[in-house]
C-alpha positions as CSV (number, residue, x, y, z in Angstrom):
1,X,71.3,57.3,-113.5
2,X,69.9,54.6,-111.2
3,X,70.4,51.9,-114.1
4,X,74.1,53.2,-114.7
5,X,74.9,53.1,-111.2
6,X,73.3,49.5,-110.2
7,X,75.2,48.4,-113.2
8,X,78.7,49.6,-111.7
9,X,77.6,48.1,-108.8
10,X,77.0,44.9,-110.5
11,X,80.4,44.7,-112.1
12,X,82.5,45.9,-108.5
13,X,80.5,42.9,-107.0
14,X,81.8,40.8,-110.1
15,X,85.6,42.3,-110.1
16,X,85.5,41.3,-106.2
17,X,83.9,38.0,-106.3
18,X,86.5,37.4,-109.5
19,X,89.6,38.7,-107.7
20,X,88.9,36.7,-104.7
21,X,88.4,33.1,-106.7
22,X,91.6,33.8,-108.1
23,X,93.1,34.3,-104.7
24,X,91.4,31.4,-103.6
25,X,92.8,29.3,-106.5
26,X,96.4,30.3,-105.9
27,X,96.2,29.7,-102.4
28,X,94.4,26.2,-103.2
29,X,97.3,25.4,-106.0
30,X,99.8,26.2,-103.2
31,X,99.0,22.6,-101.9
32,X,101.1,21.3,-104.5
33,X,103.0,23.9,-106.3
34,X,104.4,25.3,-102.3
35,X,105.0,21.8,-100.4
36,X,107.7,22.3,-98.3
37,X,110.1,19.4,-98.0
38,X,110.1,17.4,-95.1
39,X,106.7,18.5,-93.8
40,X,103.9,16.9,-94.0
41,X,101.1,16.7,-97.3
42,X,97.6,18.1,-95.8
43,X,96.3,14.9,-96.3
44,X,98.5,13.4,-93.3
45,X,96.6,13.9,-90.2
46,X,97.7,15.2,-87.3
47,X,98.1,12.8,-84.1
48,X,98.1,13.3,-80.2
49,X,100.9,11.3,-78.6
50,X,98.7,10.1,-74.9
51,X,101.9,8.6,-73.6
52,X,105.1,6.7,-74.1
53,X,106.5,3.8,-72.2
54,X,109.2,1.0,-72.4
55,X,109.3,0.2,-76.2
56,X,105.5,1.4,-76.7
57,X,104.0,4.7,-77.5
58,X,100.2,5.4,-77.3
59,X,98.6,7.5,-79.9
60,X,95.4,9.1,-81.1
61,X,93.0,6.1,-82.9
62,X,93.3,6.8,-86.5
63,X,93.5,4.8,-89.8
64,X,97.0,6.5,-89.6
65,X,98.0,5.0,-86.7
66,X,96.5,2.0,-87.4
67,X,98.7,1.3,-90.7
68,X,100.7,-1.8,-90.9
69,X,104.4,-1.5,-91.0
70,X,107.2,0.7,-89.3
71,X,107.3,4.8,-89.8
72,X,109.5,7.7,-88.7
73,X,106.6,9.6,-86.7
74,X,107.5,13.2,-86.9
75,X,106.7,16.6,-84.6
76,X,108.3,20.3,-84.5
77,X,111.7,18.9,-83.3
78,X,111.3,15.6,-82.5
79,X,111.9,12.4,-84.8
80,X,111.2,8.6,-84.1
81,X,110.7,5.7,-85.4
82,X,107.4,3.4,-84.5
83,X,106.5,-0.1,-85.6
84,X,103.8,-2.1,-85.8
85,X,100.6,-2.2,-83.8
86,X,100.5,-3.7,-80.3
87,X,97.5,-5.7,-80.4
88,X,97.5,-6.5,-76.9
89,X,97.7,-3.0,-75.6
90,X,94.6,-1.3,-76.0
91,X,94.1,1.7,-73.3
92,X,91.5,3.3,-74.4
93,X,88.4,3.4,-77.7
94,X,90.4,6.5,-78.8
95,X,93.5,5.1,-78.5
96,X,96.3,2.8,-80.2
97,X,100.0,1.7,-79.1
98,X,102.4,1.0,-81.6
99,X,105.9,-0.1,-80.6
100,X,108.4,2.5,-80.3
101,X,111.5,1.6,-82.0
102,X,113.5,4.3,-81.1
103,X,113.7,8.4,-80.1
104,X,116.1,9.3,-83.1
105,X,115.8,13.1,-81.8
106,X,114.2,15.8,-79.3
107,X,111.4,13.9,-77.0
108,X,107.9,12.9,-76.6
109,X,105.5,14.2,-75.0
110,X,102.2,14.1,-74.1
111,X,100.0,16.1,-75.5
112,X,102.6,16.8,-78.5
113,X,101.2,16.9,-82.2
114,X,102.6,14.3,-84.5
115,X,102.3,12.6,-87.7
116,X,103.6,9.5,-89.7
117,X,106.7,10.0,-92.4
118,X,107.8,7.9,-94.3
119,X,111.3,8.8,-93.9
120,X,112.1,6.6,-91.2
121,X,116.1,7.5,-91.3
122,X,117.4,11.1,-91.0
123,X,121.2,12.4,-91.2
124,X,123.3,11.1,-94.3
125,X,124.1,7.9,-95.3
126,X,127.4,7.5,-92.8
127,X,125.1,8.9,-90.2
128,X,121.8,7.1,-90.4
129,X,123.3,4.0,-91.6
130,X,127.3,3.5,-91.4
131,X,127.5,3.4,-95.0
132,X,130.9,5.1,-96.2
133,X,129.3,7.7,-98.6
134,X,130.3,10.9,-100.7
135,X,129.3,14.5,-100.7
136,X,129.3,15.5,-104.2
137,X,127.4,18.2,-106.2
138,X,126.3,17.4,-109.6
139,X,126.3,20.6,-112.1
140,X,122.4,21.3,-113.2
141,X,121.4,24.1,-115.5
142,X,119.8,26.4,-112.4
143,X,123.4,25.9,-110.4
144,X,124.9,23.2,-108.5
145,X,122.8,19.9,-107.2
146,X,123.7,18.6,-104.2
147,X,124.1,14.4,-104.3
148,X,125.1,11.4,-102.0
149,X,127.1,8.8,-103.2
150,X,127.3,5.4,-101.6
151,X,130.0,3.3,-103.4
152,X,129.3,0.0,-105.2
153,X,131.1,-3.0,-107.0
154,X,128.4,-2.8,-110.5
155,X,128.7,-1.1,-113.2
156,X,124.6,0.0,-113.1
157,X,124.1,2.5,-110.9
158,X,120.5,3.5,-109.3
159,X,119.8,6.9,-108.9
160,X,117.2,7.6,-106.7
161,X,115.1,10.7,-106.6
162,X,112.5,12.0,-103.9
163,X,108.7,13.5,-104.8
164,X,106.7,15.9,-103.1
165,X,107.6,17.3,-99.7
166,X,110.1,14.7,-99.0
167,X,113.8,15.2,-99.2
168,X,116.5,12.5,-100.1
169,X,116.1,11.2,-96.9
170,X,113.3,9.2,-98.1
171,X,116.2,7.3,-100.6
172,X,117.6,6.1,-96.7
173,X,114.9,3.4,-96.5
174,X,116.6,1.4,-99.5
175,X,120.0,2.4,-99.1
176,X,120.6,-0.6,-97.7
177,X,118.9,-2.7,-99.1
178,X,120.7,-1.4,-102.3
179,X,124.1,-1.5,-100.7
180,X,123.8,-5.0,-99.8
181,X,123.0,-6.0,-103.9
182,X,126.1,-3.8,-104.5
183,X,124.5,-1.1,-106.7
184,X,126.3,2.5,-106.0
185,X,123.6,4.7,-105.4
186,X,123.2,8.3,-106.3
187,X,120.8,10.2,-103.7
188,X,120.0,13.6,-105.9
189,X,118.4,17.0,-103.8
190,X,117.4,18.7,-106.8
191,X,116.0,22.7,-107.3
192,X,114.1,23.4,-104.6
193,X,115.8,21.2,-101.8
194,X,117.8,22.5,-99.1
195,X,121.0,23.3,-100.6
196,X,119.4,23.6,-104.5
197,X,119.2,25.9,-106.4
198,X,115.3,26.8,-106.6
199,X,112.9,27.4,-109.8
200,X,113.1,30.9,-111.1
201,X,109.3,31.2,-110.0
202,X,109.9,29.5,-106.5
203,X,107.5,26.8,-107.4
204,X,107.7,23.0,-107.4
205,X,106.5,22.2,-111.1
206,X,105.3,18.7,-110.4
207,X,108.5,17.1,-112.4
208,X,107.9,18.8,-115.8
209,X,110.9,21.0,-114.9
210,X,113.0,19.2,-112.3
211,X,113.5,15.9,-114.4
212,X,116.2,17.9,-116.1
213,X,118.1,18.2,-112.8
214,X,117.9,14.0,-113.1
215,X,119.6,13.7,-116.6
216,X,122.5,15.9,-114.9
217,X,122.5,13.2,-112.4
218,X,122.2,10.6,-116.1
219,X,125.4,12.6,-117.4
220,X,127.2,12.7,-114.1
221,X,126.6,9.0,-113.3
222,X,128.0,8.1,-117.1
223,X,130.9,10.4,-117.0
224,X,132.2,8.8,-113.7
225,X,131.8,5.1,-115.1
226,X,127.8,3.9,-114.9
227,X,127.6,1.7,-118.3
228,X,123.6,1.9,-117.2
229,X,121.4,3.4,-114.6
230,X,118.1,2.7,-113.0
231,X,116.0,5.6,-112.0
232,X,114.6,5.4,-108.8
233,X,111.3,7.6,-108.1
234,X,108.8,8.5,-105.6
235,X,105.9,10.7,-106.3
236,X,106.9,13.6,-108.5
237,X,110.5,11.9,-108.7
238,X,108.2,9.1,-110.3
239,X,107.3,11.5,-112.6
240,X,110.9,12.9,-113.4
241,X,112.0,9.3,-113.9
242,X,109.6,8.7,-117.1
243,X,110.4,12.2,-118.7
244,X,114.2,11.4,-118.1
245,X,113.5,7.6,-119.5
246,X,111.1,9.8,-122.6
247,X,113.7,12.5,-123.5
248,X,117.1,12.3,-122.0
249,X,119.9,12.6,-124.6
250,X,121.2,9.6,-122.4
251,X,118.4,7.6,-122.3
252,X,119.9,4.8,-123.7
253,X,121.9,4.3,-120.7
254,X,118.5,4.0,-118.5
255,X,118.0,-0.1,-118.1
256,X,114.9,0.3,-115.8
257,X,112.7,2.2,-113.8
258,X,111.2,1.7,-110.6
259,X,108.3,3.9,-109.6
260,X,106.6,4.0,-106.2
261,X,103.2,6.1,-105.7
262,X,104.0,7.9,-109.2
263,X,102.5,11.0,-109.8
264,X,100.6,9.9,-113.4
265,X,98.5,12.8,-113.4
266,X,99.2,16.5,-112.2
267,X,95.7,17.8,-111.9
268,X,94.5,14.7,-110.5
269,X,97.2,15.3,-107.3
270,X,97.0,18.9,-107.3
271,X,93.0,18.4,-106.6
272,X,93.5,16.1,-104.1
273,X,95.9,18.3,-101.9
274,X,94.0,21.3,-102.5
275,X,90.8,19.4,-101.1
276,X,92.9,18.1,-98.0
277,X,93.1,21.5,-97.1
278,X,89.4,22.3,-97.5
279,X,88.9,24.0,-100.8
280,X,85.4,23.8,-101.6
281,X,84.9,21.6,-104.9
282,X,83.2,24.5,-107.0
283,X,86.9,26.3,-106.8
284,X,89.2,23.4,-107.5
285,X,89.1,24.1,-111.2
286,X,90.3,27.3,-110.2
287,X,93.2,26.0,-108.3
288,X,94.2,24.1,-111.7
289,X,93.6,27.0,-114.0
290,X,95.9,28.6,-111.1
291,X,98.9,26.4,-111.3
292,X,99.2,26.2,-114.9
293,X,99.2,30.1,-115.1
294,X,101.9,30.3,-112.6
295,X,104.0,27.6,-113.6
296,X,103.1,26.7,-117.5
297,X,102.1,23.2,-116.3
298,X,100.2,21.2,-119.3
299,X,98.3,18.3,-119.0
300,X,99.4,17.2,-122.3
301,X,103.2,17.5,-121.8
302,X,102.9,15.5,-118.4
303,X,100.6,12.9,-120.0
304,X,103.2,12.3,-122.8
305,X,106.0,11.3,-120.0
306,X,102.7,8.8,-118.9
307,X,102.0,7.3,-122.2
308,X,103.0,3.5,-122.0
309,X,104.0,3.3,-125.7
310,X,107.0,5.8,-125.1
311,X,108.4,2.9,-122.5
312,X,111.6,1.0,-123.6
313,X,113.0,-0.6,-120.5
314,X,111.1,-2.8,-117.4
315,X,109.5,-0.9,-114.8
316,X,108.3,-2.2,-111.6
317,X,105.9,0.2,-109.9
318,X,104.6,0.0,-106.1
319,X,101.3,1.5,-105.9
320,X,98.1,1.0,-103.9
321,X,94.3,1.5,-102.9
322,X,95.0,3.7,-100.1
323,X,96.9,6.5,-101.6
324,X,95.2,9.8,-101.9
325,X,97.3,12.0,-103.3
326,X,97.9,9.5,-106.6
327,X,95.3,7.1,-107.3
328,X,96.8,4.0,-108.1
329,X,93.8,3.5,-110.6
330,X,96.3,5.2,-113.3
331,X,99.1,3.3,-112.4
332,X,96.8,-0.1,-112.9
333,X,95.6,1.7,-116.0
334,X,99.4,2.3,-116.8
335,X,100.4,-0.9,-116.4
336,X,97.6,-2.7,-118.3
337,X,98.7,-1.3,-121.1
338,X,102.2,-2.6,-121.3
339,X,102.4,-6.2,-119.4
340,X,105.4,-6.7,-122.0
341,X,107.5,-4.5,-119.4
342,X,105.7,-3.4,-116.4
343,X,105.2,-4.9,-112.8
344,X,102.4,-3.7,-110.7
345,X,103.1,-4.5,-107.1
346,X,99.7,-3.7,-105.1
347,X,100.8,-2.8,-101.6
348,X,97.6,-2.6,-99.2
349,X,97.1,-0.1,-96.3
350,X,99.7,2.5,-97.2
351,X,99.6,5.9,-98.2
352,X,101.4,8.1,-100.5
353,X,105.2,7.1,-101.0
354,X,105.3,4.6,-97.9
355,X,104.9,1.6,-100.2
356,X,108.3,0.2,-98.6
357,X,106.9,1.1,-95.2
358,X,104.0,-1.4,-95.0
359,X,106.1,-4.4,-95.1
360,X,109.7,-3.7,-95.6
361,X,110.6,-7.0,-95.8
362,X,108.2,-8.1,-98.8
363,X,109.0,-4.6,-100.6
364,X,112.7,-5.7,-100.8
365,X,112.3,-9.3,-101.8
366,X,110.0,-8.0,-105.0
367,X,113.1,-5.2,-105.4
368,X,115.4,-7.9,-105.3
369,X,113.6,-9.8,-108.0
370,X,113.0,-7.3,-110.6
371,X,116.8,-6.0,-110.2
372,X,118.7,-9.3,-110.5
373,X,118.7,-9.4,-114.4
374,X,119.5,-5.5,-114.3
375,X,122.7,-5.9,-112.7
């Protein structure tokens, strides 16, 4: 009786402890599969603003706030937009000012919590830049996308497409820049966005889903007069942009790709944000087995939209050192294997999607060069 008791005892201890590492892997998937757009990834730390002054904001010392470039710096209802480093002003050993560009909304405070976006425009097109834009919404097979249209004399279009926990917003930094070379520009929210239609399951599926939401914006682009488009992606857009390029019924019509922080690996990111929000190492293979059960995610079917011999058309990718949520180690690995078409554009100091952030300027003039014999 002892023997069968200790034994049902063994396997309720085992049923538990089982149960609650499956909890713990969904909850640990939720890093990726549940990022909200427009808040922060958990590996984006959380600043103290100290103060603000005349064209100058002090912040907590961080490598984040330390980082080259201009950002939108973000808090619960507030929204502004920092440059570079003031090396002169130094107040403190825990302290660093940037410049303050501008309050776009709400106010600073101190003592308010803050991070660094890269989304340094909010608002639409007309809004945020004076751009004469569209409103338009492009059908997709889960309902109607919603889709900004900026008007351009070329027949190629780009069509630019956000990653995780960014919103279209993020297409704002290159609008103009885009605009100025004459390209119309589709800016696509696709399932999941604010005013999407979402996944069946709720879930962001890392691209292996949503790129079909991009070949409606393909189709829609062609049926109102692109002769050839140029796919645009960040992160998990990055992603959707090679499985459109792989297996759109138009991918003929697809000249180029550009790809900044591309998502080249699923389980690589999904480990990453899991661990940025403290998940103890022994249950990260948990949080994979996790995601694939509630989404159908399959390393194999993402790796096949990553395989450089399925490439047809030149790609320019901005990646670098610093970005923990994609190592750029598989975009250097991508791009190695096909120098025929690819450009590898290191970009130093920056993290995940902010490659245009670091130096605007530089960003544009390589854009410039690898779209010239596109147009």
């Amino acid at each position: 009786m002892r023997t069968v008791k200790a034994t049902a005892a063994a396997v309720s201890v085992a049923l538990a402890a089982g149960a609650a590492g499956v909890a713990a892997g969904r909850y640990a998937s939720d890093a990726a599969l549940k990022a909200p757009p427009g808040r922060p990834l958990p590996t984006e730390p959380r600043l103290t603003v100290h103060s603000t002054a005349a064209g100058q904001i002090t912040l907590t010392r961080d490598l984040a706030s330390l980082r080259p470039g201009t950002y939108g710096l973000a808090g619960d209802g507030s929204h502004a937009v920092v440059g570079p480093v003031v090396d002169t002003a130094s107040p403190s050993a825990d302290a660093v000012v940037r410049r303050l560009e501008r309050v776009t909304h709400g106010t600073l405070r101190p003592g308010d919590k803050v991070w660094l976006t890269p989304n340094v425009h909010i608002g639409n097109p007309s809004a945020a830049l004076g751009l004469d834009h569209a409103d338009i919404d492009i059908p997709g097979e889960l309902g109607s996308l919603p889709a900004w249209f900026v008007p351009g004399a070329r027949s190629t279009w780009v069509i630019a497409v956000h990653g995780l926990a960014a919103t279209r917003e993020l297409s704002l930094n290159v609008m103009e820049f885009l605009h100025r070379q004459r390209f119309p520009v589709l800016a696509l929210a696709y399932r999941g966005d604010l005013g999407a239609p979402r996944n069946p399951d709720g879930l962001n599926h890392l691209g292996e889903t949503e790129w079909r939401d991009l070949d409606a914006a393909i189709r829609y682009a062609v049926r109102y007069g692109a002769e050839h488009v140029v796919l645009y992606g960040w992160s998990t857009g990055a992603t959707m942009a090679l499985r459109a390029a792989a297996h759109s019924a138009m991918r003929d019509r697809v000249s180029g790709l550009v790809l900044d922080s591309p998502v080249l690996n699923w389980e690589t990111t999904l480990r990453a944000l899991a661990t940025a929000r403290h998940t103890p190492g022994a249950l990260l293979p948990l949080a994979v087995r996790a995601a694939q059960g509630r989404t159908s995610l399959h390393g194999d079917r993402i790796a096949e939209a990553a395989d450089p011999t399925r490439l047809r058309v030149p790609t320019l990718i901005f990646h670098g050192p610093d970005d923990t949520v994609a190592p750029w180690t598989l975009s250097r690995r991508f791009a190695a294997h096909r120098p025929d078409l690819i450009t590898l554009q290191p970009v130093a100091r920056a993290p995940h999607s902010a490659m245009w952030n670091a130096d605007p300027a530089a960003y544009e003039e390589i854009l410039r060069r690898f779209l010239t014999p596109l147009m």
